[in-house]
C-alpha positions in Angstrom: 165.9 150.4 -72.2 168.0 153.3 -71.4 170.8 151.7 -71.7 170.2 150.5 -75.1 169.1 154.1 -76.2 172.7 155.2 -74.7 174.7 152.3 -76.4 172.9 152.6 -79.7 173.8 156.8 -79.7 177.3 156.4 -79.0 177.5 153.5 -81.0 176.0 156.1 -84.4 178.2 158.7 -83.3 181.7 156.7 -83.1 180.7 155.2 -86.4 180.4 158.6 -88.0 183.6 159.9 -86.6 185.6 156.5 -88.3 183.6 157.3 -91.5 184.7 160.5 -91.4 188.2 159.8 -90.9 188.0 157.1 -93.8 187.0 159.5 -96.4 189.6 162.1 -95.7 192.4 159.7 -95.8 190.9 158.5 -98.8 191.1 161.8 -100.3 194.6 162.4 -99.1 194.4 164.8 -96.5 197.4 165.1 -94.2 196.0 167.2 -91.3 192.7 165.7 -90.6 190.4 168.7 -88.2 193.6 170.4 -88.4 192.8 174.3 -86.6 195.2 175.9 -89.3 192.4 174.7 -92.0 195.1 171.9 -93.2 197.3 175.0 -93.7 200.5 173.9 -91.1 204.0 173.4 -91.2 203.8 169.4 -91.6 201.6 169.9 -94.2 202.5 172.8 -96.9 205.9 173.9 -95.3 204.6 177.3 -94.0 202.6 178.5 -97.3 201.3 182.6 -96.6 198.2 183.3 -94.8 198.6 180.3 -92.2 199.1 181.1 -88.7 202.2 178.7 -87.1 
C-alpha cells in the first residue's frame, strides 16, 4: 500500500511540473525558472537591472 501511496505522489507531482512547463511555452516564455527572473542574455540581450 505504500508503495502505491509513493507511486501515486510522484506520479501528481511530475504531472504538475509538465503542466507547468506546457503553459509557459504556451505563453511564450524563453527562460522557463530562469534565476535572472527571465531577465538574461539569451533572452532580452542584456536589458538594465539584470544580473549576467
Amino acid at each position: 500500500m505504500q508503495t502505491a501511496i509513493t507511486i501515486a505522489i510522484l506520479a501528481a507531482v511530475l504531472g504538475c511540473a509538465i503542466a507547468y512547463l506546457r503553459r509557459a511555452k504556451k505563453k511564450g516564455r524563453a527562460c522557463i525558472g530562469c534565476p535572472a527572473g527571465d531577465c538574461c542574455s539569451g533572452n532580452c540581450g542584456g536589458c538594465k537591472g539584470c544580473h549576467q
